[in-house]
PyMOL commands that place a pseudoatom at each C-alpha (Angstrom):
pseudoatom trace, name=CA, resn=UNK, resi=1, chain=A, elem=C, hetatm=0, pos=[-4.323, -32.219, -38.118]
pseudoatom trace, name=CA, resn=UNK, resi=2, chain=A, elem=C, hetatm=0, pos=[-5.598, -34.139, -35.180]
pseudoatom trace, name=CA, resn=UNK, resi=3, chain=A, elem=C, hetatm=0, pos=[-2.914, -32.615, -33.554]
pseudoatom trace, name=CA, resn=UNK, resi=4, chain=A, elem=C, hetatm=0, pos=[-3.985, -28.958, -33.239]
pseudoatom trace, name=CA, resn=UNK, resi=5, chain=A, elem=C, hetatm=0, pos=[-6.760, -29.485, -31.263]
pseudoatom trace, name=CA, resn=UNK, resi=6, chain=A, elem=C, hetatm=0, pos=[-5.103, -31.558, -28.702]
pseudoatom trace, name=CA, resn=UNK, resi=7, chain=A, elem=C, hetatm=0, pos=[-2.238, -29.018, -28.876]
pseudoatom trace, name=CA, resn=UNK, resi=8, chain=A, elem=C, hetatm=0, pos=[-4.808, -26.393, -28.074]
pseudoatom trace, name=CA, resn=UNK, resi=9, chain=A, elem=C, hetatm=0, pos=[-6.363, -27.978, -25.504]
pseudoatom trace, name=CA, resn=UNK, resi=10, chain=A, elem=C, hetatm=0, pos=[-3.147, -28.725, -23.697]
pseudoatom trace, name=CA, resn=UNK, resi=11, chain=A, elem=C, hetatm=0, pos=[-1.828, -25.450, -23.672]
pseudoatom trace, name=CA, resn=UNK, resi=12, chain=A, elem=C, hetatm=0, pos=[-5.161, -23.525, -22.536]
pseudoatom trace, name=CA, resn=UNK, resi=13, chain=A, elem=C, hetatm=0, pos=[-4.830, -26.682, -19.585]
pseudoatom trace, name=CA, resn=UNK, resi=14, chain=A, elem=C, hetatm=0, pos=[-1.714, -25.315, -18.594]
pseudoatom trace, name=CA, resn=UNK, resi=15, chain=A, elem=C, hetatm=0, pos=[-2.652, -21.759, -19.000]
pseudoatom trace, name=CA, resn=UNK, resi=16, chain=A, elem=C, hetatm=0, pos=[-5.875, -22.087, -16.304]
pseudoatom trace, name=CA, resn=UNK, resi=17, chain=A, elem=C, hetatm=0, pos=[-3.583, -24.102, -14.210]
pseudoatom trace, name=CA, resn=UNK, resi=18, chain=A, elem=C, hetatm=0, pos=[-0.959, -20.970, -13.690]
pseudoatom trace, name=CA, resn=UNK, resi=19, chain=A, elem=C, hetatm=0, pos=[-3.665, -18.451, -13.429]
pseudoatom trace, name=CA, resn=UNK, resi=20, chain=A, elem=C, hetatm=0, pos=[-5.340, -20.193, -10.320]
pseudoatom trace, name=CA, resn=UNK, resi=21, chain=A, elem=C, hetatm=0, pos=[-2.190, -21.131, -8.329]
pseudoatom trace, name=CA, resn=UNK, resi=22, chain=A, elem=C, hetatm=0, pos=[-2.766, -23.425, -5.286]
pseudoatom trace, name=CA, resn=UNK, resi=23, chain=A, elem=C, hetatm=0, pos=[-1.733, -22.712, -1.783]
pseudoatom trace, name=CA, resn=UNK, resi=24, chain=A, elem=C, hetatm=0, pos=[1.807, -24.498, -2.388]
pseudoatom trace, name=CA, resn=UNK, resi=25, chain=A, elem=C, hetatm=0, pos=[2.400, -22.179, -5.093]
pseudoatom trace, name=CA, resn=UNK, resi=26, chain=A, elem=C, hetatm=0, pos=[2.026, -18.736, -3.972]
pseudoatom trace, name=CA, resn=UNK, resi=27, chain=A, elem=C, hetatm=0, pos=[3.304, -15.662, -6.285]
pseudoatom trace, name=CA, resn=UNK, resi=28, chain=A, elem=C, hetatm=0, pos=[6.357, -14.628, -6.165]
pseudoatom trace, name=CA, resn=UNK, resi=29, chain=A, elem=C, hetatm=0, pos=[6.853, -11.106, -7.101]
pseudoatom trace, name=CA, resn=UNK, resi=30, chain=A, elem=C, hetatm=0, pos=[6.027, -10.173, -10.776]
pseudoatom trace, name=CA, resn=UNK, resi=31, chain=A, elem=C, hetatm=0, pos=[4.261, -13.692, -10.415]
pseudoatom trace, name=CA, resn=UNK, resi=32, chain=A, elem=C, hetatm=0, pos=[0.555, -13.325, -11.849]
pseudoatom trace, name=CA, resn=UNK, resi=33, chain=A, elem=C, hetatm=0, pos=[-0.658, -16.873, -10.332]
pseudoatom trace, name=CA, resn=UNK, resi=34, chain=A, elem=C, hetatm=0, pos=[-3.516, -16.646, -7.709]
pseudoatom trace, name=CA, resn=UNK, resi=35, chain=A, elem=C, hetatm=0, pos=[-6.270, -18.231, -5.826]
pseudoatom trace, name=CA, resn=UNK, resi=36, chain=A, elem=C, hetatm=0, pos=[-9.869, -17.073, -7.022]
pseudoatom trace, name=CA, resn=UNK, resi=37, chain=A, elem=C, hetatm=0, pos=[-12.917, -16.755, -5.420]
pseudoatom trace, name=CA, resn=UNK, resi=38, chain=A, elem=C, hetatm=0, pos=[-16.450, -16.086, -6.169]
pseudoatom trace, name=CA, resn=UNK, resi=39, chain=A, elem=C, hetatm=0, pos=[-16.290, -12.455, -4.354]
pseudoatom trace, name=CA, resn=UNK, resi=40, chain=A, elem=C, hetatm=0, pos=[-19.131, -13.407, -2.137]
pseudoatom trace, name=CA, resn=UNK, resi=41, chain=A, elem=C, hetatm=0, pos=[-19.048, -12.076, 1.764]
pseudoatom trace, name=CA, resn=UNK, resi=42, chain=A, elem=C, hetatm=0, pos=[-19.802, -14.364, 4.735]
pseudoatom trace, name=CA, resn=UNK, resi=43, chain=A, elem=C, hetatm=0, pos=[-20.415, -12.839, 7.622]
pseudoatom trace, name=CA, resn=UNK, resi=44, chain=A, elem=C, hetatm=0, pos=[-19.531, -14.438, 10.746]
pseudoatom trace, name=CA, resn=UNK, resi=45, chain=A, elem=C, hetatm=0, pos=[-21.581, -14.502, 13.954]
pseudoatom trace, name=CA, resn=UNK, resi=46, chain=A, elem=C, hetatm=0, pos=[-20.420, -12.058, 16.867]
pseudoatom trace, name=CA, resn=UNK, resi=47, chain=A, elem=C, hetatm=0, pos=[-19.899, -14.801, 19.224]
pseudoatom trace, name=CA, resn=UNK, resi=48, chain=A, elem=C, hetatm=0, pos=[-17.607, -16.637, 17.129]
pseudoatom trace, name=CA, resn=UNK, resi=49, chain=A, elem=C, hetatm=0, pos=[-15.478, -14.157, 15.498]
pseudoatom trace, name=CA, resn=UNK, resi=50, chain=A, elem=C, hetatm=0, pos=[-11.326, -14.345, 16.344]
pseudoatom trace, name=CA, resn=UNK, resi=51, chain=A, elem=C, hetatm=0, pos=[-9.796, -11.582, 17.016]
pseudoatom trace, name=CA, resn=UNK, resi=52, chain=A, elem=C, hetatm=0, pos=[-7.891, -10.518, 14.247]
pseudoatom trace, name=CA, resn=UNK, resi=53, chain=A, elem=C, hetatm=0, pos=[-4.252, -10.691, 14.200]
pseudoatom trace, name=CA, resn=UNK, resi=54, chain=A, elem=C, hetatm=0, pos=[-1.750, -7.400, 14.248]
pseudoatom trace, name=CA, resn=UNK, resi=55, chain=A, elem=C, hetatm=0, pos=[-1.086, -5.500, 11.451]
pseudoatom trace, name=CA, resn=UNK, resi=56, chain=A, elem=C, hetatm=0, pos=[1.335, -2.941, 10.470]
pseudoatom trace, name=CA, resn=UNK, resi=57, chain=A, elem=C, hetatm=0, pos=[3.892, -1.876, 8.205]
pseudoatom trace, name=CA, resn=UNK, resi=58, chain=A, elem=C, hetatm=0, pos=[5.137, 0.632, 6.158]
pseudoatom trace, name=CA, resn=UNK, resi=59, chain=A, elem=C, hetatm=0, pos=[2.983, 1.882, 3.351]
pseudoatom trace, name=CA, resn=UNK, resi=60, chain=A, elem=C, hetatm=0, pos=[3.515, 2.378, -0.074]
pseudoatom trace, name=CA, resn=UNK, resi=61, chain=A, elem=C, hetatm=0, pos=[3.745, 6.080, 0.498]
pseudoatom trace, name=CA, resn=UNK, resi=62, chain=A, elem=C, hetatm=0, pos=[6.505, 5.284, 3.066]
pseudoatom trace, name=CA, resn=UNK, resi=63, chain=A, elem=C, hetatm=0, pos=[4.263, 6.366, 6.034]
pseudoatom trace, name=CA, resn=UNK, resi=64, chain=A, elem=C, hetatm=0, pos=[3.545, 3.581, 8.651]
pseudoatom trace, name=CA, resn=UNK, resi=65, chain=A, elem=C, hetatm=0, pos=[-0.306, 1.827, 9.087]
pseudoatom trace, name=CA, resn=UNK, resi=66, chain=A, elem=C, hetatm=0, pos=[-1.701, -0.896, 11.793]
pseudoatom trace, name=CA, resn=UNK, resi=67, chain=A, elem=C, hetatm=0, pos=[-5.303, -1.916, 12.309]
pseudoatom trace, name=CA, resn=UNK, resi=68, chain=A, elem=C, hetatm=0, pos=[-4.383, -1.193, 16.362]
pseudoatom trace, name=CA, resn=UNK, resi=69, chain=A, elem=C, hetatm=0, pos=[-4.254, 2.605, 15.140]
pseudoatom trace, name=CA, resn=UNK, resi=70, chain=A, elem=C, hetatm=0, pos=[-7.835, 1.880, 13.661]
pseudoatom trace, name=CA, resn=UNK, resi=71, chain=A, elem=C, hetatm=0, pos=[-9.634, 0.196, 16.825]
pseudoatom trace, name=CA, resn=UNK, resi=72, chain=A, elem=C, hetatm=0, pos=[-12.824, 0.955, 17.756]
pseudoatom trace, name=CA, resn=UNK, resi=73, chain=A, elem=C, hetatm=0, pos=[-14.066, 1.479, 14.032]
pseudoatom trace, name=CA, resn=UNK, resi=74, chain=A, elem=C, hetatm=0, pos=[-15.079, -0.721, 11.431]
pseudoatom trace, name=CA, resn=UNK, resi=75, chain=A, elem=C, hetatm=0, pos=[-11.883, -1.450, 9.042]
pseudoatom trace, name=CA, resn=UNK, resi=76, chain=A, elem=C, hetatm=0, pos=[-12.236, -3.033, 5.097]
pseudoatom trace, name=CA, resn=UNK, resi=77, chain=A, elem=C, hetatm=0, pos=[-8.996, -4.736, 4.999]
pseudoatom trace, name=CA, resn=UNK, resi=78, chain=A, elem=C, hetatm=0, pos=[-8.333, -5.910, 1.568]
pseudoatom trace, name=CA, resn=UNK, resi=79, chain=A, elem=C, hetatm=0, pos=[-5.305, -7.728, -0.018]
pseudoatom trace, name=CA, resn=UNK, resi=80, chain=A, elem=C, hetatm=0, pos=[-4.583, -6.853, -3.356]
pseudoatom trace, name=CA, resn=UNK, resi=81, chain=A, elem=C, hetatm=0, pos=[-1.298, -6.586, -5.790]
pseudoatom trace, name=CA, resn=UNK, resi=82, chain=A, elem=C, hetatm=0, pos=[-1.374, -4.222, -9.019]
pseudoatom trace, name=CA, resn=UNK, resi=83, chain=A, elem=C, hetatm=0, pos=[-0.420, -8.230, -11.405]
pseudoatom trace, name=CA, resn=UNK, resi=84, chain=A, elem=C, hetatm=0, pos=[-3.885, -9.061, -10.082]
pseudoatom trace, name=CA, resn=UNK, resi=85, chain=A, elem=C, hetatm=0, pos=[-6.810, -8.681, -12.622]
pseudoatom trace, name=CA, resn=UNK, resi=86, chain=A, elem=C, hetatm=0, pos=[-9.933, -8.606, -10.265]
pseudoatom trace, name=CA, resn=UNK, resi=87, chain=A, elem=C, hetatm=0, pos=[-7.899, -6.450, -7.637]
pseudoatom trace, name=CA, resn=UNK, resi=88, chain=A, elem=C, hetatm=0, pos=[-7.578, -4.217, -10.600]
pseudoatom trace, name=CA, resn=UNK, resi=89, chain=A, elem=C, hetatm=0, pos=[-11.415, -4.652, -11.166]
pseudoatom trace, name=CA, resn=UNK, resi=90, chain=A, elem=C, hetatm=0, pos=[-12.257, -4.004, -7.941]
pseudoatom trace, name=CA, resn=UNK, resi=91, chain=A, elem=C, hetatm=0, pos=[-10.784, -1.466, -6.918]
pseudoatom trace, name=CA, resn=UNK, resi=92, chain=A, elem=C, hetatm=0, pos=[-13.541, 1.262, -7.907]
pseudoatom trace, name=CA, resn=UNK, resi=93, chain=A, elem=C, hetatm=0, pos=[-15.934, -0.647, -6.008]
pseudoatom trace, name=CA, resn=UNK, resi=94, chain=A, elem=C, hetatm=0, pos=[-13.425, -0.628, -2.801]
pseudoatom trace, name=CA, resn=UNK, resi=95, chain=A, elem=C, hetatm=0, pos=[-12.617, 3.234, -3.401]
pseudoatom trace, name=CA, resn=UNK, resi=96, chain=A, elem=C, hetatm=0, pos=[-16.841, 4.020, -3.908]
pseudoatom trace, name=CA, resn=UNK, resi=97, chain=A, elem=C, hetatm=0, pos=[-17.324, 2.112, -0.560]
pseudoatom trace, name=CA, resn=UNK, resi=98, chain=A, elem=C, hetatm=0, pos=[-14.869, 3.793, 1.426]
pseudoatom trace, name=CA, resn=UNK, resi=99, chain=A, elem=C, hetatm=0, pos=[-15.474, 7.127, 0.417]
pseudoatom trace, name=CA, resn=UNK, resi=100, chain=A, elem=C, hetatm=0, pos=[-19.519, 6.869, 0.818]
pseudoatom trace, name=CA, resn=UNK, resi=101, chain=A, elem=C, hetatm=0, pos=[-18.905, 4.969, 4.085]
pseudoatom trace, name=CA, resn=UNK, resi=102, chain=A, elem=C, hetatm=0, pos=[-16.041, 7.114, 5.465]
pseudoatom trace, name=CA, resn=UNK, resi=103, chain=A, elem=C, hetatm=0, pos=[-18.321, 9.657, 7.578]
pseudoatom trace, name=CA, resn=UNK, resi=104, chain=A, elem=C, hetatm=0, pos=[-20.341, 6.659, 9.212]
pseudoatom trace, name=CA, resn=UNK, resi=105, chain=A, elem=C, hetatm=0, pos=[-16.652, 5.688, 11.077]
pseudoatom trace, name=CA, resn=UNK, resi=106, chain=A, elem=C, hetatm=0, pos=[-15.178, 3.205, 8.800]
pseudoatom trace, name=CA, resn=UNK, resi=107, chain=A, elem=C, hetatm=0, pos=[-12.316, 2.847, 7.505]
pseudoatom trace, name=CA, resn=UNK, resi=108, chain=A, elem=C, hetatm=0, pos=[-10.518, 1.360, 4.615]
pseudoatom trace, name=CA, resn=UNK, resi=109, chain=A, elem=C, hetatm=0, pos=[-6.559, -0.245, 4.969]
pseudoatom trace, name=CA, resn=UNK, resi=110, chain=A, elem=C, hetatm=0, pos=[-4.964, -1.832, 1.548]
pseudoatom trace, name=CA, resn=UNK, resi=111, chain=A, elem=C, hetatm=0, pos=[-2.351, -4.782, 1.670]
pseudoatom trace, name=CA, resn=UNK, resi=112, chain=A, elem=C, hetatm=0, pos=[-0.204, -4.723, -0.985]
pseudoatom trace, name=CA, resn=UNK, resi=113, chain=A, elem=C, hetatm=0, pos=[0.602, -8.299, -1.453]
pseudoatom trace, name=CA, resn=UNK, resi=114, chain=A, elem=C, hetatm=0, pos=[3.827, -10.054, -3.360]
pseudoatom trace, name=CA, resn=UNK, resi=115, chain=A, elem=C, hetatm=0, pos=[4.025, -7.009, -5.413]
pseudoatom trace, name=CA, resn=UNK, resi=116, chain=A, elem=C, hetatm=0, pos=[6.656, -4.660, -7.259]
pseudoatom trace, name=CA, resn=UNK, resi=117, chain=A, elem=C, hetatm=0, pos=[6.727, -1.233, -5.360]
pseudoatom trace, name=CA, resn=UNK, resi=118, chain=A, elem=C, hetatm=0, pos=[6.937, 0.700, -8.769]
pseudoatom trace, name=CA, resn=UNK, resi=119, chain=A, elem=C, hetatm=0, pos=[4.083, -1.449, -9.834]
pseudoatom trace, name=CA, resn=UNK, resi=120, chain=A, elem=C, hetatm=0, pos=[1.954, -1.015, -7.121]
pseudoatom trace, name=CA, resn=UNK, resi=121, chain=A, elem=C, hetatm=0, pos=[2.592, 2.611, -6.563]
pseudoatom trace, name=CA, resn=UNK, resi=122, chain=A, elem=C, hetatm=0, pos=[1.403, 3.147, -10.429]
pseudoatom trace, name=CA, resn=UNK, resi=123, chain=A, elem=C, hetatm=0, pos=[-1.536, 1.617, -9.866]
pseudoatom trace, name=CA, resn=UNK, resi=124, chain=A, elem=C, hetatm=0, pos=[-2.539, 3.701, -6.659]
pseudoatom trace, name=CA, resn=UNK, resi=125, chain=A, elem=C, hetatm=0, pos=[-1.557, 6.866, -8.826]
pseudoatom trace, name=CA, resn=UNK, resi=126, chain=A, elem=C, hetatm=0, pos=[-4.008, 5.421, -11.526]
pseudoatom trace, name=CA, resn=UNK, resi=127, chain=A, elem=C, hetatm=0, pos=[-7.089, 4.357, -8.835]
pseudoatom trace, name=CA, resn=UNK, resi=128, chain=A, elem=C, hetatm=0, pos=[-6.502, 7.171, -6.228]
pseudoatom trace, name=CA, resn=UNK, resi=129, chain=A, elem=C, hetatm=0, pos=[-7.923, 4.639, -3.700]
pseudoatom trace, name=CA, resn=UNK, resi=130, chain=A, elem=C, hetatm=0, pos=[-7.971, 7.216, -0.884]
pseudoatom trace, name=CA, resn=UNK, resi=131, chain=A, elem=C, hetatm=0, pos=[-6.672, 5.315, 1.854]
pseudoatom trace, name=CA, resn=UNK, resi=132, chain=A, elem=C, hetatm=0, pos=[-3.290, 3.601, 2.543]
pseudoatom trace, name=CA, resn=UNK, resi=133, chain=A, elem=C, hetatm=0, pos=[-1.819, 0.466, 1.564]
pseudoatom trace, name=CA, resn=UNK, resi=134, chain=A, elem=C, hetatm=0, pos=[0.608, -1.555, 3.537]
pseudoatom trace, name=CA, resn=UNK, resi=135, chain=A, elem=C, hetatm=0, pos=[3.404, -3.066, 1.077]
pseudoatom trace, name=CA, resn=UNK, resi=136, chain=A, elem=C, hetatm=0, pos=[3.627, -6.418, 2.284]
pseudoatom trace, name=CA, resn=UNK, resi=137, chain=A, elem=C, hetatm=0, pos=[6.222, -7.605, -0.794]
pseudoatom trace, name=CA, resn=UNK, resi=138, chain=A, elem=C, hetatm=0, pos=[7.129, -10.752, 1.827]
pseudoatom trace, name=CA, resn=UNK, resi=139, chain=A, elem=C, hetatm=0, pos=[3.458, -11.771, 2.192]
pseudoatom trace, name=CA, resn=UNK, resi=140, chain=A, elem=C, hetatm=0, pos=[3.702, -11.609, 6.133]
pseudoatom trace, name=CA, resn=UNK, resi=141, chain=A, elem=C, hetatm=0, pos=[0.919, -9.650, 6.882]
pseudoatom trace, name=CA, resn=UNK, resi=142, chain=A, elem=C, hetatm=0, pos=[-1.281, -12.385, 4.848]
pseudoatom trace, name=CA, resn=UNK, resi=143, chain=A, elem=C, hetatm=0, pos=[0.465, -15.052, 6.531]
pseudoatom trace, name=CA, resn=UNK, resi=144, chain=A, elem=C, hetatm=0, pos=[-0.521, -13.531, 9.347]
pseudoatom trace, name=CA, resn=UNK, resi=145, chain=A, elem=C, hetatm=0, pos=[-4.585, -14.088, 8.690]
pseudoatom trace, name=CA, resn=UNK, resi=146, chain=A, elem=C, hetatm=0, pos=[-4.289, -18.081, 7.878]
pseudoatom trace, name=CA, resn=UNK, resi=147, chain=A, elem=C, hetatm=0, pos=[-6.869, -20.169, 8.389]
pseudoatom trace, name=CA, resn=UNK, resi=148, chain=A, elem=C, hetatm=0, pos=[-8.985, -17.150, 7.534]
pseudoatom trace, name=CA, resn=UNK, resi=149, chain=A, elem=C, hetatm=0, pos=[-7.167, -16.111, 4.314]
pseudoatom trace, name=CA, resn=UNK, resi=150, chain=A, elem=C, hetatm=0, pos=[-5.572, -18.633, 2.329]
pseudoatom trace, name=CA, resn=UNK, resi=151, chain=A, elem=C, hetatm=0, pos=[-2.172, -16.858, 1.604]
pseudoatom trace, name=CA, resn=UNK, resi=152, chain=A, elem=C, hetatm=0, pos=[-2.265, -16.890, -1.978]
pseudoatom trace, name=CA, resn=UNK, resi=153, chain=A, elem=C, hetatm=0, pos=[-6.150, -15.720, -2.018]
pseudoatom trace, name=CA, resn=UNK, resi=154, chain=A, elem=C, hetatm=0, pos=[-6.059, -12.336, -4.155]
pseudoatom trace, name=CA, resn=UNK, resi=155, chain=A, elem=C, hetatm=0, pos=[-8.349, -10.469, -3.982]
pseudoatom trace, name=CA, resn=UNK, resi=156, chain=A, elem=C, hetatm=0, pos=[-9.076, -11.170, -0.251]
pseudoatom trace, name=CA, resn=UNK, resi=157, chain=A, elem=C, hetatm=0, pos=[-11.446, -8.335, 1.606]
pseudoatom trace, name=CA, resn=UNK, resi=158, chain=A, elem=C, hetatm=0, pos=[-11.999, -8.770, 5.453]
pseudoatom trace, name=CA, resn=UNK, resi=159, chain=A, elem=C, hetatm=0, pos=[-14.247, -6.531, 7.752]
pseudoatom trace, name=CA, resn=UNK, resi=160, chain=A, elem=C, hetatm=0, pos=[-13.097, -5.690, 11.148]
pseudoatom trace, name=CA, resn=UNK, resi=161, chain=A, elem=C, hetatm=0, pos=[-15.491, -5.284, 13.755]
pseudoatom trace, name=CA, resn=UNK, resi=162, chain=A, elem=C, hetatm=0, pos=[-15.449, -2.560, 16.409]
pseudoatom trace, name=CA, resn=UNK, resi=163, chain=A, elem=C, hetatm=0, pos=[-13.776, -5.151, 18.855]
pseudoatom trace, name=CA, resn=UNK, resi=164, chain=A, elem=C, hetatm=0, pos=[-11.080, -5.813, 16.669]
pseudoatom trace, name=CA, resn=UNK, resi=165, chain=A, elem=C, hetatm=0, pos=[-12.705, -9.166, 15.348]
pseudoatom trace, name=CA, resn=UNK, resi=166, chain=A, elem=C, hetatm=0, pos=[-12.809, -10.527, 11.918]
pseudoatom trace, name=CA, resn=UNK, resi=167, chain=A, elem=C, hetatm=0, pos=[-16.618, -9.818, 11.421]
pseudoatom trace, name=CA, resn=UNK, resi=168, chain=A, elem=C, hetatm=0, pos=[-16.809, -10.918, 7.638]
pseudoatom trace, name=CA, resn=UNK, resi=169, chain=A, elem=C, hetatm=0, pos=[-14.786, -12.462, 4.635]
pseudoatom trace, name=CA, resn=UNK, resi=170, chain=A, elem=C, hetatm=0, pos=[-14.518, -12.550, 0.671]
pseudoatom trace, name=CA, resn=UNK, resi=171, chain=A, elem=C, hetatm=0, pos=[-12.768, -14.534, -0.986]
pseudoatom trace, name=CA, resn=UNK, resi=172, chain=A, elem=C, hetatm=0, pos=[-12.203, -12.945, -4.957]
pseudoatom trace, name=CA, resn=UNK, resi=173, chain=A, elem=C, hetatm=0, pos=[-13.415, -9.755, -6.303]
pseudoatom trace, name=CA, resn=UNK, resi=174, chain=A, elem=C, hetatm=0, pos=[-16.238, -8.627, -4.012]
pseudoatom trace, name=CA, resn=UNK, resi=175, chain=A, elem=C, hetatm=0, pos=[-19.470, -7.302, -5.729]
pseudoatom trace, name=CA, resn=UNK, resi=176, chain=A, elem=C, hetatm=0, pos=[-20.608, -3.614, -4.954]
pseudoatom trace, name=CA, resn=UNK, resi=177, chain=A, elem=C, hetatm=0, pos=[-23.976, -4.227, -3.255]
pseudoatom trace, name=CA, resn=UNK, resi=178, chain=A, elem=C, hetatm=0, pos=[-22.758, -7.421, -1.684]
pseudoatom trace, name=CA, resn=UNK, resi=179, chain=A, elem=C, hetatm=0, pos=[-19.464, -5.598, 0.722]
pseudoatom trace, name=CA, resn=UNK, resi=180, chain=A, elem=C, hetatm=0, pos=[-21.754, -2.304, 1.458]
pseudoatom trace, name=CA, resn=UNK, resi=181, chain=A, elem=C, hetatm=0, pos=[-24.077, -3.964, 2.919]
pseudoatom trace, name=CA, resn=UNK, resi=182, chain=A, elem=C, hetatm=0, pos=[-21.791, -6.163, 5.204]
pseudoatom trace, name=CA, resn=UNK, resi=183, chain=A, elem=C, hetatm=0, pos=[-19.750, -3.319, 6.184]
pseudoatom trace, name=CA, resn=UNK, resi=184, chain=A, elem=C, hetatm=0, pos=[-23.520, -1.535, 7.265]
pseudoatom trace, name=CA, resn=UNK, resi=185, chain=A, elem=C, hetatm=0, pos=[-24.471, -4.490, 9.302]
pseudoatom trace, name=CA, resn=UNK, resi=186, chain=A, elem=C, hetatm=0, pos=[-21.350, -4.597, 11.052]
pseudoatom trace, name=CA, resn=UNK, resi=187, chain=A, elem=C, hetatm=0, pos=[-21.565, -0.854, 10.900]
pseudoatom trace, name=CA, resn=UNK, resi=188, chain=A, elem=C, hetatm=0, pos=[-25.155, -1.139, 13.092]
pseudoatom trace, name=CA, resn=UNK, resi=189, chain=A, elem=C, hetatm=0, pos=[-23.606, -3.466, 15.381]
pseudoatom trace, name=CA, resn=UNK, resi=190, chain=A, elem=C, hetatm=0, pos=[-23.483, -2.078, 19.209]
for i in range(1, 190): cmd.bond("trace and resi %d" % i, "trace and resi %d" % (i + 1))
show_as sticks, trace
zoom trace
């Protein structure tokens, strides 16, 4: 009888322990193991933002996308993958956002991260985010953001400033009221 419990208690354990990931164990594709995040945005100071890497790729659609194509606008740049449960909760908040923010001059760019093309092209049928995704299936284009972005960190949302500089960061699901106003403030910024 005693044996139940501890069974129990084992196995739920090992069931938190694959959800979460770590770094050294990033998905694979069909993988459903990530790093979470509390979905809060930090905003970084102008004078000591990078510049943010380059981007591009093909998109799910099979058109091509690069934040260089974007510059001089604010960009949302958010990493998701259609296995991921907050991307999949998030992703009326991201679609809201960019639609509502879309005439003030920014703009919204999806990486598809470590993900199954059928998969992921379902779920943008389903969401109908309204701006492209770039299928990253290798995770390069994360890779490309570390020491920003842990490469396993999804959801991940970044804000590009107007200079091409990573203005602000969210780690996890991001909260509705919490990414429109950072995308605003950078928004204001001259």
């Amino acid at each position: 009888m005693r044996a139940r419990p501890l069974a129990a208690l084992a196995l739920l354990a090992v069931l938190a322990a694959g959800c979460a990931g770590s770094q050294a164990s990033a998905p694979q594709s069909g993988d459903t193991r990530f790093v979470a995040g509390d979905g809060k945005v930090t905003v970084f100071e102008a004078a000591g933002r990078r510049p943010a890497p380059a981007v591009e790729g093909e998109t799910l659609d099979g058109g091509t996308a690069s934040l260089a194509a974007h510059r001089g606008k604010v960009v949302v740049l958010n990493f998701w993958a259609s296995w991921c449960a907050p991307c999949r909760a998030e992703a009326p908040v991201l679609k809201d956002i960019a639609a509502r923010t879309k005439a003030d001059g920014v703009e919204f760019l999806g990486v598809d991260f470590k993900d199954d093309r059928s998969q992921a092209l379902a779920f943008e049928r389903t969401e109908q985010p309204g701006y492209p995704s770039i299928y990253d299936q290798p995770g390069k284009v994360a890779l490309a953001f570390q020491g920003t972005v842990p490469p396993a960190a999804i959801p991940s949302t970044l804000i590009i400033d107007r200079q091409g500089r990573i203005a602000a960061r969210a780690l996890g699901a991001v909260k509705y009221g919490d990414l429109l106003a950072a995308v605003e403030k950078i928004g204001d910024e001259k």
